[in-house]
C-alpha positions in Angstrom: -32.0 -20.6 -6.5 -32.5 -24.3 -7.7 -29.7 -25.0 -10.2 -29.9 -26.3 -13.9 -31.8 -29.5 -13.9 -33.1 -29.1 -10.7 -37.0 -30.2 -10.1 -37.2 -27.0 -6.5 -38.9 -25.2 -9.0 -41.8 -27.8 -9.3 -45.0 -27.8 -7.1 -47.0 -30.9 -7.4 -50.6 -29.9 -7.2 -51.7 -33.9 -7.6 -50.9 -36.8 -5.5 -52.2 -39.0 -7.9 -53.4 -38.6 -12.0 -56.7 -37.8 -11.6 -59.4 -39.6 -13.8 -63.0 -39.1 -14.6 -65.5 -37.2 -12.1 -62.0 -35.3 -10.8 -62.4 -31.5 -10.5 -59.0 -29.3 -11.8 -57.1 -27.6 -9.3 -57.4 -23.9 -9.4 -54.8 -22.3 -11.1 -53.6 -19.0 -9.5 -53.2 -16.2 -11.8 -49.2 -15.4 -13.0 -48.3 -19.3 -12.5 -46.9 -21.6 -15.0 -49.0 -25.2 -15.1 -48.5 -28.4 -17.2 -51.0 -31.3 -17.5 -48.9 -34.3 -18.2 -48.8 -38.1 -16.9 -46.1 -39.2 -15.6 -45.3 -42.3 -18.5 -45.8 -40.3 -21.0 -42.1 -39.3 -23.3 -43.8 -36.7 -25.1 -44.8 -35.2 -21.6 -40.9 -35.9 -20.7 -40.2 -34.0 -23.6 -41.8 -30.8 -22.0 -40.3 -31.5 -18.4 -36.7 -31.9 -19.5 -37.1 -28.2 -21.2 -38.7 -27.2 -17.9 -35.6 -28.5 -15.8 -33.3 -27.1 -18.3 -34.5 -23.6 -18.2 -35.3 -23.8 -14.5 -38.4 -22.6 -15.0 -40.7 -22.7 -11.7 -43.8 -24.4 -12.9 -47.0 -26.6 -11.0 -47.6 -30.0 -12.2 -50.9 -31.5 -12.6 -51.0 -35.5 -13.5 -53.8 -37.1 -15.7 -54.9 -40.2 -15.9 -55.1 -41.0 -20.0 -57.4 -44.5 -19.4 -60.0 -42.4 -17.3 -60.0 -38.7 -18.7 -61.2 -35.9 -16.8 -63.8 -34.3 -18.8 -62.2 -31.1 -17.9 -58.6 -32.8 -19.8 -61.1 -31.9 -22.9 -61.6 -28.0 -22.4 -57.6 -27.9 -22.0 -57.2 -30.2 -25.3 -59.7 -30.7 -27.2 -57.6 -33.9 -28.6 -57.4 -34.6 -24.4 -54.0 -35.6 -24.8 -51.3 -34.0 -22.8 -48.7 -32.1 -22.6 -50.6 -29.2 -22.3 -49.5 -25.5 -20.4 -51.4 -23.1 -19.2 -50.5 -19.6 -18.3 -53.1 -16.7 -17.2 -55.9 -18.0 -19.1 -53.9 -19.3 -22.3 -53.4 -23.0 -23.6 -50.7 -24.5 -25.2 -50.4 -28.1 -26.4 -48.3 -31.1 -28.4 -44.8 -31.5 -26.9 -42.6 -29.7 -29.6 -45.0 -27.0 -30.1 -44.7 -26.1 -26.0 -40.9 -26.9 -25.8 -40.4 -24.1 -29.0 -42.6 -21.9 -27.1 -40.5 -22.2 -23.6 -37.0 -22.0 -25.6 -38.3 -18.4 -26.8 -40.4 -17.4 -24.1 -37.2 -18.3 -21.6 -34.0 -18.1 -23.4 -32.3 -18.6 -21.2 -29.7 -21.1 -21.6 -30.9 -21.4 -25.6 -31.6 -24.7 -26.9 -31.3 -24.3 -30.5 -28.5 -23.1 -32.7 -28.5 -19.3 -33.0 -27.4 -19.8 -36.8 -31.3 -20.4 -38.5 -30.2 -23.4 -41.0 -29.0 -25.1 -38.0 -31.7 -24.8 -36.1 -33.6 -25.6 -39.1 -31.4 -29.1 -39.8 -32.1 -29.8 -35.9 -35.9 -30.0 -36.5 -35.9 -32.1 -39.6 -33.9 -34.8 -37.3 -36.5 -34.5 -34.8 -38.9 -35.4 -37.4 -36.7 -38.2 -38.4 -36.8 -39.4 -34.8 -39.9 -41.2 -36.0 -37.6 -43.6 -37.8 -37.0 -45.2 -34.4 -40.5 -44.1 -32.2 -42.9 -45.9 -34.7 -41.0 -49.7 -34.5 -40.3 -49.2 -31.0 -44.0 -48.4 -30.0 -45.3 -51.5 -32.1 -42.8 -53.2 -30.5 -43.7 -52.2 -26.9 -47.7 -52.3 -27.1 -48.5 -54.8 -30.3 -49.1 -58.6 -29.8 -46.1 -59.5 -31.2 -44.0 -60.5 -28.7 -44.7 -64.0 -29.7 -44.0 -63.8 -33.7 -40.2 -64.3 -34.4 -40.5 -62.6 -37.2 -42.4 -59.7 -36.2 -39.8 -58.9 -33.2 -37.2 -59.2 -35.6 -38.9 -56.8 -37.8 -39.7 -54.2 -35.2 -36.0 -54.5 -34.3 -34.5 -53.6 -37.6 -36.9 -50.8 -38.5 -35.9 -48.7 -35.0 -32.2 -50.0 -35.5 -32.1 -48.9 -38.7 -33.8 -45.1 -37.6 -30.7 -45.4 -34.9 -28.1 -45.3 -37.5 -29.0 -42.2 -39.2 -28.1 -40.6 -36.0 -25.4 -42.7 -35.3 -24.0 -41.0 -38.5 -25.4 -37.8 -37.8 -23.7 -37.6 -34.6 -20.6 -39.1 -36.1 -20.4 -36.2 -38.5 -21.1 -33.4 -36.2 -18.1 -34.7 -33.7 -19.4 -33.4 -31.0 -20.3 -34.9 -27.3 -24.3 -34.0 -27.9 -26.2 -33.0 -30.8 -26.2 -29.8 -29.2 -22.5 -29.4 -29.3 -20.6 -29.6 -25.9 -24.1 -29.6 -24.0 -27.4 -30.8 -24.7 -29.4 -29.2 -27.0 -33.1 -29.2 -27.8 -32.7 -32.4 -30.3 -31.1 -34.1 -27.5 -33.9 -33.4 -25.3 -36.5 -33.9 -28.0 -35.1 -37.7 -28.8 -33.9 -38.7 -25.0 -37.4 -39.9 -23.4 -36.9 -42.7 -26.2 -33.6 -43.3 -26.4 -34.6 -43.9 -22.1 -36.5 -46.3 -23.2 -34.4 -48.4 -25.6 -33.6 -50.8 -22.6 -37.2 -52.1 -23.2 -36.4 -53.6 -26.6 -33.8 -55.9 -24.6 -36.5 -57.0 -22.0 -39.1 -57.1 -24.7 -37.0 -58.7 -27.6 -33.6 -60.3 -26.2 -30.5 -60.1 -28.4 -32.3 -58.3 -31.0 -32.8 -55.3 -29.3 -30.2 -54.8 -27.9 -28.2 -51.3 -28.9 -24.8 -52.6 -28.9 -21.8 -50.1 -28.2 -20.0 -52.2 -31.5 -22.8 -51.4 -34.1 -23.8 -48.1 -32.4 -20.8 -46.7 -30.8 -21.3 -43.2 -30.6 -25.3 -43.0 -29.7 -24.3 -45.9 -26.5 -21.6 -43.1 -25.6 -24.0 -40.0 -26.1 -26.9 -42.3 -23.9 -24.0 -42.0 -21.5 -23.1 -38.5 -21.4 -27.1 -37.8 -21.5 -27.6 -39.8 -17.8 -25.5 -37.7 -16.3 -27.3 -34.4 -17.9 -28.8 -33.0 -14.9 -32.5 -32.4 -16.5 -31.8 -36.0 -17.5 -31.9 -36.9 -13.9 -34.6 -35.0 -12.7 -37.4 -36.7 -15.0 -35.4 -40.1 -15.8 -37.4 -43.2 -14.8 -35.5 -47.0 -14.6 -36.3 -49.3 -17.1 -38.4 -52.2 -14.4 -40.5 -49.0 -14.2 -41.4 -48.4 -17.6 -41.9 -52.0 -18.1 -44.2 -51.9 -15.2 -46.3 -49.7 -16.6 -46.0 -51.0 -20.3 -48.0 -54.5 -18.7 -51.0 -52.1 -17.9 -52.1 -51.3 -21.6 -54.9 -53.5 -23.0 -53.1 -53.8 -26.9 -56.5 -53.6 -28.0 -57.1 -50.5 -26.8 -57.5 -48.1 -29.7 -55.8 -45.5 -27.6 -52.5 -47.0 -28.8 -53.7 -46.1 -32.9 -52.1 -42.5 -32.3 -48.8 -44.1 -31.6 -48.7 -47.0 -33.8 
């Protein structure tokens, strides 16, 4: 059996993300499926709970630009992630990551005591702190303005410290304790993706290990994280695909 982490338990169905006029694979009854696209952190979200659990799974890619019309009888909102299982749709990352953790609980993601768990989810939520600057950094015309860059920079910075303290208070390697736990996997495909404020923004986005000292160590111990590993993509790659957007395109509005 694949280990912990480990992407033997994936079939690819999809060469490619398909686009309009595509037809959906057939799904055979009794397996697991998720629609994502492959750029996509809140589809990460979904994968690194896949990987963690070692749950065998088929993966379909779709192209977000050109939407199957089919994407829209899986979500109406024809955004992915989406799972389906016998029939049955799931969507939106956190709700399908809560649904794996309880429907495979095996290893458990989220503190067994409830106020715990219950803290963990209100920092996911504050996660936003740092998503929101960083996506109008990434996708806005801005990278021209000083003083828009600058901005950007210091909002996500500033979202970054409230877990730098959280992180320092908890004194543990993860949020999850000794191993990462569902926050840690819910806040990674960003924290992934910080290296872009560097490319994007020069020294002002950069995360440095003397203002942020204990999230630079915790980005650390996370690359080594096996799940991690199995969906982490390189920095030139997500700035490869960032130069494909049109920043005009209302698409972005959800994000910004």
């Amino acid at each position: 059996m694949a280990g912990k982490g480990s992407l033997g338990s994936v079939v690819t169905m999809t060469s490619k993300h398909l686009g309009k006029g595509s037809v959906c694979p057939p799904l055979a009854k009794g397996v697991l499926r998720c629609y994502t696209m492959k750029y996509c952190p809140y589809a990460q979200r979904t994968h690194l709970v896949l990987a963690a659990k070692n749950i065998k799974h088929e993966v379909v890619y779709v192209n977000l630009k050109t939407k199957p019309d089919w994407l829209f009888e899986k979500n109406p909102r024809g955004k992915v992630p989406i799972l389906e299982y016998n029939g049955r749709l799931l969507s939106e990352s956190l709700v399908t990551c809560d649904y794996l953790d309880e429907a495979y609980p095996n290893p458990p993601l989220y503190p067994a005591d409830p106020w715990k768990k219950a803290q963990d989810r209100v920092f996911v939520e504050l996660w936003s702190q740092v998503t929101r600057p960083l996506f109008r950094l990434f996708y806005s015309r801005g990278e021209g303005d000083e003083e828009f860059v600058s901005k950007e920079c210091s909002d996500f910075k500033a979202g970054l410290g409230v877990f730098e303290k959280e992180l320092t208070k908890r004194g543990t390697r993860f949020f999850g304790g000794d191993t990462p736990g569902m926050l840690d996997y819910m806040i990674w495909p960003w924290a992934e993706r910080l290296p872009l404020a560097e490319l994007i923004a020069g020294e002002a986005g950069v995360v440095s290990r003397e203002c942020f000292p204990k999230m630079v160590t915790w980005i650390k111990e996370m690359m080594r994280d096996s799940s991690v590993k199995a969906t982490y993509l390189p920095p030139e790659v997500h700035a490869n695909f960032l130069t494909t957007f049109d920043p005009d395109d209302l698409r972005l509005k959800s994000y910004l």
